[in-house]
FIKOL-682698 format. One record per residue (C-alpha): x, y, z. Coordinates in steps of 0.2 Angstrom, whole numbers, plus 5000, padded with zeros to 4 digits. Each point is the difference from the previous one (the first is absolute). Layout:
<east: X north: Y up: Z>
...
This chain:
<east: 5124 north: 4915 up: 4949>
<east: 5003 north: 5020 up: 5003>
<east: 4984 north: 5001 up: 4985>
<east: 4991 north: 4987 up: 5010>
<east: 5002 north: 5012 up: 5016>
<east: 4996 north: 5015 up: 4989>
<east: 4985 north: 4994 up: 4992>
<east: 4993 north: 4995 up: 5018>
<east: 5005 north: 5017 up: 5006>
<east: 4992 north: 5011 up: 4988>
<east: 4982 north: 4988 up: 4999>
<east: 5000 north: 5002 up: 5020>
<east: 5001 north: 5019 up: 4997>
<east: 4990 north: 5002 up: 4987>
<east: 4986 north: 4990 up: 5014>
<east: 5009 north: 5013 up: 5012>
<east: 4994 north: 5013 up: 4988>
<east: 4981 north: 4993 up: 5000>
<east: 4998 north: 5000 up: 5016>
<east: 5003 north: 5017 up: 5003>
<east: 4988 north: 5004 up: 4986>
<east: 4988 north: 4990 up: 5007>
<east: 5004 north: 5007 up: 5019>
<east: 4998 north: 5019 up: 4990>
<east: 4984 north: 4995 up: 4994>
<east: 4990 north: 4999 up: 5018>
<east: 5003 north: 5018 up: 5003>
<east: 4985 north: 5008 up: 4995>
<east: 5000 north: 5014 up: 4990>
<east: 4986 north: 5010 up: 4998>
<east: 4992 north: 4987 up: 4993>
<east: 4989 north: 4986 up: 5005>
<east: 5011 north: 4985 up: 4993>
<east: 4998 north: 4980 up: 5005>
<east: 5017 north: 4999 up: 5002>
<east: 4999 north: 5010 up: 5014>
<east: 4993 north: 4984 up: 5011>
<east: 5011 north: 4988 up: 4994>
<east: 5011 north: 4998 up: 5016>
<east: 4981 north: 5001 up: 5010>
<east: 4996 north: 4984 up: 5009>
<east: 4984 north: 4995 up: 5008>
<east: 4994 north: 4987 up: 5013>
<east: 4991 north: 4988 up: 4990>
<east: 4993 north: 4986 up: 5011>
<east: 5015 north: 5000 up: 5012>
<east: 5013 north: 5003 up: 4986>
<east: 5010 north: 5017 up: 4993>
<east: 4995 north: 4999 up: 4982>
<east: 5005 north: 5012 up: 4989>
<east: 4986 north: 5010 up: 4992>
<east: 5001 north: 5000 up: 4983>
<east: 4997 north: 4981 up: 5002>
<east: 4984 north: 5004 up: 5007>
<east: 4990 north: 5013 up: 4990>
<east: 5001 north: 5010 up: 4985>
<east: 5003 north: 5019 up: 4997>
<east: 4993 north: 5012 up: 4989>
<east: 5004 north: 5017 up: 4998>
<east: 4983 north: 5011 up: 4993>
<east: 5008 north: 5018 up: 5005>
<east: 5019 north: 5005 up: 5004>
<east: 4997 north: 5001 up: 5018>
<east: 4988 north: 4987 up: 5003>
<east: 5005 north: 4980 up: 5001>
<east: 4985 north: 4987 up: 5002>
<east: 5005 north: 4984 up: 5008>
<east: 4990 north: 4984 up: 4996>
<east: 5001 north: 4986 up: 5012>
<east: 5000 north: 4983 up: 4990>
<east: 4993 north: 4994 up: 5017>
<east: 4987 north: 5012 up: 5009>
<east: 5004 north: 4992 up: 5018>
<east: 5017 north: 5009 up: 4995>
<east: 4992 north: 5017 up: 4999>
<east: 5001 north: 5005 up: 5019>
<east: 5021 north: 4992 up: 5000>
<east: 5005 north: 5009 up: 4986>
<east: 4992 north: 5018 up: 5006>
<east: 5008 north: 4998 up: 5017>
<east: 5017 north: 4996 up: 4992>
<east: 4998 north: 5014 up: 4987>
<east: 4996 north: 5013 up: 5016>
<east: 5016 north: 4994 up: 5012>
<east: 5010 north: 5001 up: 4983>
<east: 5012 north: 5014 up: 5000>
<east: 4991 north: 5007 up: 4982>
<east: 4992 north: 5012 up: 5008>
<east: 4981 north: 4997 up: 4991>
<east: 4985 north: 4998 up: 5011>
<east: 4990 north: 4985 up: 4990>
<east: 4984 north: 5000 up: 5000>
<east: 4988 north: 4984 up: 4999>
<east: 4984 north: 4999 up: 4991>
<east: 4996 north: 4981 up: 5004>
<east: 5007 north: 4994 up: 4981>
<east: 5016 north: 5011 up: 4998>
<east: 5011 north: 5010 up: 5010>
<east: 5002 north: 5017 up: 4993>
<east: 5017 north: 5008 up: 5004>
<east: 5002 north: 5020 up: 4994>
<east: 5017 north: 5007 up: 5001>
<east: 5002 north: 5015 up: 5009>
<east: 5010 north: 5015 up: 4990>
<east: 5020 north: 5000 up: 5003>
<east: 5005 north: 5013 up: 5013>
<east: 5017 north: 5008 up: 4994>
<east: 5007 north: 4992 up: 5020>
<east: 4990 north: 4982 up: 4994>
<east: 5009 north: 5003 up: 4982>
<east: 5018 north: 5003 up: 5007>
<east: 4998 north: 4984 up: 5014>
<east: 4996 north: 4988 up: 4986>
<east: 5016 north: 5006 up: 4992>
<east: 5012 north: 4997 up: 5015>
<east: 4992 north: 4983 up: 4998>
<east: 5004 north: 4999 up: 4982>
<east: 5017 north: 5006 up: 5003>
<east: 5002 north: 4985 up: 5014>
<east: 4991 north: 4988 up: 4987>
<east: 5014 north: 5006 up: 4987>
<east: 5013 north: 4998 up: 5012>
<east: 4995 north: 4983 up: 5004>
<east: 5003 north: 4993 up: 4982>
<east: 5016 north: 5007 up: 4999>
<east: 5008 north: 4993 up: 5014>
<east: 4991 north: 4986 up: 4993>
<east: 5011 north: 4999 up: 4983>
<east: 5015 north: 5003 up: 5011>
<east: 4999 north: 4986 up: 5010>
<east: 4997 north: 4989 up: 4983>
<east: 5014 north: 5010 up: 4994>
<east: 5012 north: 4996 up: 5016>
<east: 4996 north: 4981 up: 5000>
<east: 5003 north: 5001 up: 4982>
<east: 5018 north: 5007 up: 5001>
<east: 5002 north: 4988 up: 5015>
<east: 4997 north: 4985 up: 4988>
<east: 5010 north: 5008 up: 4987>
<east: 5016 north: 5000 up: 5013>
<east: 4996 north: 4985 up: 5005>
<east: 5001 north: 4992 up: 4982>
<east: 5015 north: 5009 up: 4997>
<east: 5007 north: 4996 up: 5015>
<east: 4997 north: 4982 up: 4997>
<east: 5007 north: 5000 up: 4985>
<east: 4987 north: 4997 up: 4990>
<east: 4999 north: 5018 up: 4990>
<east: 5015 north: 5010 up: 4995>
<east: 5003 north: 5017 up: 5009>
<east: 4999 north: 5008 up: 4982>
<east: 4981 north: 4993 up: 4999>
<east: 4998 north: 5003 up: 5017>
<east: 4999 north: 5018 up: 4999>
<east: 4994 north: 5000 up: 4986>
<east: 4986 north: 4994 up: 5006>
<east: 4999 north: 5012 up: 5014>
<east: 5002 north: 5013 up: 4990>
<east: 4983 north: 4992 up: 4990>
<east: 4993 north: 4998 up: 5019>
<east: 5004 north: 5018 up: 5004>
<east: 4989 north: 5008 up: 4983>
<east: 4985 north: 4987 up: 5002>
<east: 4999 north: 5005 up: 5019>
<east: 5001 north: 5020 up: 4995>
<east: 4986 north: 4994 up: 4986>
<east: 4988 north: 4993 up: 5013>
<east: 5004 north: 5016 up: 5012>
<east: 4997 north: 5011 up: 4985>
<east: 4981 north: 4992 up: 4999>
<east: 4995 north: 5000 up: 5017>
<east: 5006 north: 5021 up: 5000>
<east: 4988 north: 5003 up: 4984>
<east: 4986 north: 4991 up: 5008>
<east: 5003 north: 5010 up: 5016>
<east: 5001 north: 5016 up: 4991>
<east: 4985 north: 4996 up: 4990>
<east: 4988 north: 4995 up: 5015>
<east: 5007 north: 5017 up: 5010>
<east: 4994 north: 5009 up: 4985>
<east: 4985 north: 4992 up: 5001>
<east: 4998 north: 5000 up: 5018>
<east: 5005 north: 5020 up: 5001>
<east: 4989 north: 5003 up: 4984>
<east: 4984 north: 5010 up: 5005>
């Protein structure tokens, strides 16, 4: 039981962890990255769809981004919700692919997008403490139901307490890293 709730525990974490990887990876560096328009939605025929369903991105200079509309009816959608987007790019539209040239990081732009980092961070881990809380909770509950021993019981929260400092541990690193990034000239 107490195993079952720990096993649980540490996978939602672990997915906790993920997330905040992924979440870390839409901040733009100083580079032009795909990744960056992951959480970028676009009108498509009435419809938010996101838009990495509906082109492709290549990446010919560090900078530069080209966007491919699978659908050239798209083209005018896609540049309009690239331009209210809070990225910061101006796109530019030659009638086949939308050409988006990041601007250089300003120190002020560099230190923003890490107060945003640092709330993205802080996100996760109160995240892995609310698995960690209703966790515990089912742990009391189990022993308190007399379905566990106290002995396994803690135990288990003991186990509970290290894969919770684990997870926080990983969402720290990745934080420091991308601040390294970020702040790197």
């Amino acid at each position: 039981m107490i195993s079952d709730i720990l096993s649980d525990a540490t996978s939602r974490m672990a997915k906790a962890v993920d997330a905040a990887k992924t979440d870390f990876s839409t901040v733009r560096t100083g580079r032009a990255n795909p990744a960056m328009f992951s959480s970028l939605t676009v009108e498509y025929y009435g419809t938010p769809t996101p838009l990495q369903q509906l082109a492709s991105f290549q990446t010919p200079e560090a900078r530069t981004l080209l966007i491919t509309p699978y659908d050239r009816s798209a083209l005018n959608d896609i540049e309009k919700a690239l331009r209210d987007s809070d990225i910061g790019a101006n796109p530019a539209n030659d009638g086949n692919v939308i050409r988006v040239v990041m601007p250089e990081l300003t120190e002020e732009r560099r230190k923003e997008y890490v107060k945003i980092v640092s709330t993205k961070a802080e996100e996760g881990r109160v995240s892995v403490r609310n698995i960690r809380r209703s966790a515990k909770e089912a742990m009391e509950k189990a022993i308190k139901d007399g379905d566990v021993g106290e002995d396994e019981g803690k135990r288990g929260e003991k186990d509970l307490d290290a894969a919770t400092k684990k997870h926080i541990d990983q969402i720290d690193e990745l934080f420091k890293n991308k601040e390294s990034e970020l702040l790197g000239v």
